[in-house]
C-alpha positions as CSV (number, residue, x, y, z in Angstrom):
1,X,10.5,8.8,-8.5
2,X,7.4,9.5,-6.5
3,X,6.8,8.4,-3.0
4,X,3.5,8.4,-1.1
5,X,2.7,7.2,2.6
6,X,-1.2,5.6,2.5
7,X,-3.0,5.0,6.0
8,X,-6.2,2.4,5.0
9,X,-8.8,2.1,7.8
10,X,-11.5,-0.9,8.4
11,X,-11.6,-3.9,8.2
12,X,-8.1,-4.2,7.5
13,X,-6.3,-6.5,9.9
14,X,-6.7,-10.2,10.5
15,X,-8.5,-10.8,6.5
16,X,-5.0,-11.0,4.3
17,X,-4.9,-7.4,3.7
18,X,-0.7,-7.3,3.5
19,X,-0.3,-10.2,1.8
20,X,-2.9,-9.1,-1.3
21,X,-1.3,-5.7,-0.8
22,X,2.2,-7.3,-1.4
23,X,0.9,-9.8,-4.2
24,X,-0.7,-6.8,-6.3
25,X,3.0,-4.9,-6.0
26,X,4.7,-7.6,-8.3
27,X,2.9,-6.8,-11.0
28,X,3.6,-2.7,-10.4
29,X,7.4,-1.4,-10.4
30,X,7.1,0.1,-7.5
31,X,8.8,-0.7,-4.2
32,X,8.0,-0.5,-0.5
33,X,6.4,-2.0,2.4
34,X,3.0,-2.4,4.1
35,X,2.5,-2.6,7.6
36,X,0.1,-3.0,10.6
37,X,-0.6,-0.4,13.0
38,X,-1.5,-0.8,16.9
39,X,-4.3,1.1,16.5
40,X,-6.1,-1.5,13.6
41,X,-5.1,0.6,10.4
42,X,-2.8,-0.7,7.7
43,X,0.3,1.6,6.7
44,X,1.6,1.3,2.9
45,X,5.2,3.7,2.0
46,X,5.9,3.1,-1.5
47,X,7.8,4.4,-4.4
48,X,7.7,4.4,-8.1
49,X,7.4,6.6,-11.2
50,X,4.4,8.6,-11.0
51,X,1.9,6.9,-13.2
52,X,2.7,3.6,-12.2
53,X,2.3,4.5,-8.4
54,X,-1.2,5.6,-9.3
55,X,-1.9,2.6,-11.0
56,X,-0.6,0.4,-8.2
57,X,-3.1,2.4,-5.5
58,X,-5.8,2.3,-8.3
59,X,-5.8,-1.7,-8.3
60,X,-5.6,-1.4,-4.6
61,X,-8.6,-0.2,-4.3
62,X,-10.3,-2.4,-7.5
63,X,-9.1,-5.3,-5.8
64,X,-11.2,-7.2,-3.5
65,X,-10.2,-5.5,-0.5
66,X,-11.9,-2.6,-1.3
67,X,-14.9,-4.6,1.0
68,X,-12.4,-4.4,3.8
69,X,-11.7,-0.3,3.3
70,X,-13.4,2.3,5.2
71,X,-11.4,4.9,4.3
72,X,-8.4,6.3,2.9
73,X,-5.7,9.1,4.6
74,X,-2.7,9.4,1.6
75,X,0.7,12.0,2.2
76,X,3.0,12.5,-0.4
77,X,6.8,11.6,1.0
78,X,10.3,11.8,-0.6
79,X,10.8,9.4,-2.9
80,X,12.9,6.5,-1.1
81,X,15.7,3.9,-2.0
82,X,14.1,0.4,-1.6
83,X,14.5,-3.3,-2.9
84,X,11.2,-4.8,-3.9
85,X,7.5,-4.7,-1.9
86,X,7.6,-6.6,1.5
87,X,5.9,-6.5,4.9
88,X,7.2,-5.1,7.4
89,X,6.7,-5.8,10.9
């Protein structure tokens, strides 16, 4: 398992961007959480095997919120125990 921490900046708060974010994950074995930040950006920790975590960011950024993203900032991290994809708060 492969874990990656993904910081999206824009015009991501206040337009759905969690909720999409959380919607594409069902259709991805991966798990995790997205989250907003105080300072507008949009946290996303998730997990998976490594191709299927690509794919998952891939679609992501296919997806229409790509018009809300200004820019990207991606770390890997440990992979992590987790049950499904939810927001966290």
């Amino acid at each position: 398992m492969t874990g990656v921490q993904v910081f999206y900046e824009g015009r991501v708060q206040g337009v759905g961007f969690r909720y999409c974010v959380r919607q594409l994950a069902c259709g991805f074995e991966v798990t995790g959480w997205v989250r907003n930040l105080p300072d507008g950006r949009v946290e996303l920790q998730a997990c998976g095997e490594p191709g299927e975590l690509e794919e998952f960011l891939t679609a992501i950024l296919e997806s229409e919120l790509k018009a809300h993203i200004k820019t990207t900032e991606r770390h890997p991290v440990a992979g992590f125990a987790a049950k499904g994809f939810e927001i966290a708060r």
